[in-house]
N, C-alpha and C positions, 0 to 999 in steps of 0.2 A: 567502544562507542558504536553505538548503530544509529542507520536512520530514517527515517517512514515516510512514502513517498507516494502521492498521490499524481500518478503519471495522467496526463492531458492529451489531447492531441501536439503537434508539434511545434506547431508557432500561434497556438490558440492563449498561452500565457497561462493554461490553468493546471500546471505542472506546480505542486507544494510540496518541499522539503521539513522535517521537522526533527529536531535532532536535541538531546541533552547537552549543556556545558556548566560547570560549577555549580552544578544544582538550579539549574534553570532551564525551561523549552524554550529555544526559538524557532520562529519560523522564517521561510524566506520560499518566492512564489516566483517563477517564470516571467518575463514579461510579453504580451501580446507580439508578434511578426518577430520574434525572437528564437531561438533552436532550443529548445527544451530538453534536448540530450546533451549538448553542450552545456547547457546552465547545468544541470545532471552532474556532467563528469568536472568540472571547474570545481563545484561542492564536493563533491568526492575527492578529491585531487586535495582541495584546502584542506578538510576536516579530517582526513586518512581513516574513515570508519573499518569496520572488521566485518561489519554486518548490516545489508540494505533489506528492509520488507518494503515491497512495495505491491499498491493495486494496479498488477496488471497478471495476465497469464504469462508464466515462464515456459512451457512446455506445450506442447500438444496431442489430442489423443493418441493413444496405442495402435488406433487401427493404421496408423501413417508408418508406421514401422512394423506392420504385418501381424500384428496382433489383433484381435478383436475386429469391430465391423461397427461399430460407432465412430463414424468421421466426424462431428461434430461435439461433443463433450466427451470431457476428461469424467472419471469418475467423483473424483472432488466436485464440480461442477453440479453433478446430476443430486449429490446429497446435498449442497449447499445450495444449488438451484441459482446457480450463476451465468452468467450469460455466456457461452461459445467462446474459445478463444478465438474460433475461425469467422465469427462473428465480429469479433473485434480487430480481425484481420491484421494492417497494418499495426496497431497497437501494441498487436503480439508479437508479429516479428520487431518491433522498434523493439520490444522490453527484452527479450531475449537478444538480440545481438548487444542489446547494451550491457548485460552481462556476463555475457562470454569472456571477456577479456579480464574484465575485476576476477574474476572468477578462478581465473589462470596463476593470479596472483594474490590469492586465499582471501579474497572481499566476497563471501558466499551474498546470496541474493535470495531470498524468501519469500513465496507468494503470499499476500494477505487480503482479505477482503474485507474494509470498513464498514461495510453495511452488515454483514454478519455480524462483527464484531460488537454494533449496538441492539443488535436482537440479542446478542448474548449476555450483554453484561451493564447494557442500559435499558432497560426492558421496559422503563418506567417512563422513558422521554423518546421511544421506540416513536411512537405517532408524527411528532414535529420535526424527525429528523428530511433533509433536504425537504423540502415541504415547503418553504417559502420563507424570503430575507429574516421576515420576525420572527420566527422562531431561530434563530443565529442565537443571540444571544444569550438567551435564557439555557438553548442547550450545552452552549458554549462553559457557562456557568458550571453546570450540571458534572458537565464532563470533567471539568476541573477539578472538582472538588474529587474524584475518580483516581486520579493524578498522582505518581510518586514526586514528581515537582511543580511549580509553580509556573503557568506562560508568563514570558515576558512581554507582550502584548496580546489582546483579546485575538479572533481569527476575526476575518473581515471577510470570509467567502466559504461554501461549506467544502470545497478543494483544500482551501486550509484546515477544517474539521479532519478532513480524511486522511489528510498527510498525520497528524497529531494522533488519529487511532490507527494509524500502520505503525508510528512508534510505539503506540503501548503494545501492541502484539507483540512487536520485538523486543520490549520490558520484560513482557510476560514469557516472553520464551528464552529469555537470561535467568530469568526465576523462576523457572520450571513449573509454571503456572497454565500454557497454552494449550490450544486446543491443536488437534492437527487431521484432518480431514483429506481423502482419496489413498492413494496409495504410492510408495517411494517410485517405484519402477514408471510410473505415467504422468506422476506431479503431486502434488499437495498443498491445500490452502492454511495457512497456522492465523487463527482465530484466537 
């Protein structure tokens, strides 16, 4: 079991989890003044996954470890045209210390990015993605039908959206289907 995780700021509530069980996705969402790495590892702890893809940066550039001379993108980043993980600062170090430890104990942790993900293989509803509340729906729809399973409830936020396409990356990279972008030695995003 793996599960796709659409990391938030930390007591902002908009941390989504999305994960398979008996042939069904569900979801489940942080809540607002809440610890979002807590709710994190409680999910992880219940659901004993083997495998997290989530959107945030795991690593950062080479040039911090004396390689190269771009301190602000990875090279995954510069062909995906992703934001800095030094940019994202905080972000970064919250998503990588939070798996360092799963990690120690073979729950690997996978960088993915949902927004590539719909350039790549929604290409058709590319336009109204985060774009605004009405289009929820109808992409929501869309993606679905995309789906090796069924949601058990529509997504109600597009944080919910992205948790649900960091799962499928992590389908797709069980079924040797994904794409994988930068390089091992500096990081990589799996699309």
């Amino acid at each position: 079991m793996h599960l796709g995780i659409d990391y938030g700021a930390k007591l902002a509530g908009t941390t989504a989890i999305c994960y398979e069980q008996e042939g069904q996705l569900y979801i489940q969402q942080s809540e607002k003044k809440k610890d979002a790495d807590k709710f994190i590892q409680a999910v992880i702890d219940r659901l004993q996954p083997t495998a997290i893809f989530i959107d945030a940066p795991l690593s950062l550039p080479l040039a911090y470890f004396g390689t190269g001379d771009n301190y602000f993108y990875r090279a995954c980043d510069k062909i995906l045209k992703g934001m800095s993980p030094m940019f994202l600062g905080g972000l970064t170090a919250r998503a990588i210390q939070l798996s360092k430890p799963y990690e120690k104990v073979g729950v690997l942790f996978y960088e993915t990015y949902p927004a590539q993900i719909v350039k790549h293989y929604l290409v058709d509803i590319t336009e109204g993605y985060k774009k605004q509340q009405i289009f929820l729906a109808n992409f929501s729809k869309i993606l679905e039908q995309q789906l090796p399973y069924k949601l058990t409830a529509p997504p109600t936020n597009w944080h919910q959206v992205d948790s649900i396409l960091a799962w499928w990356a992590g389908w797709r990279y069980e079924n040797g289907e994904v794409k994988i972008y930068g390089n091992e030695e500096e990081g990589v995003i799996y699309v």
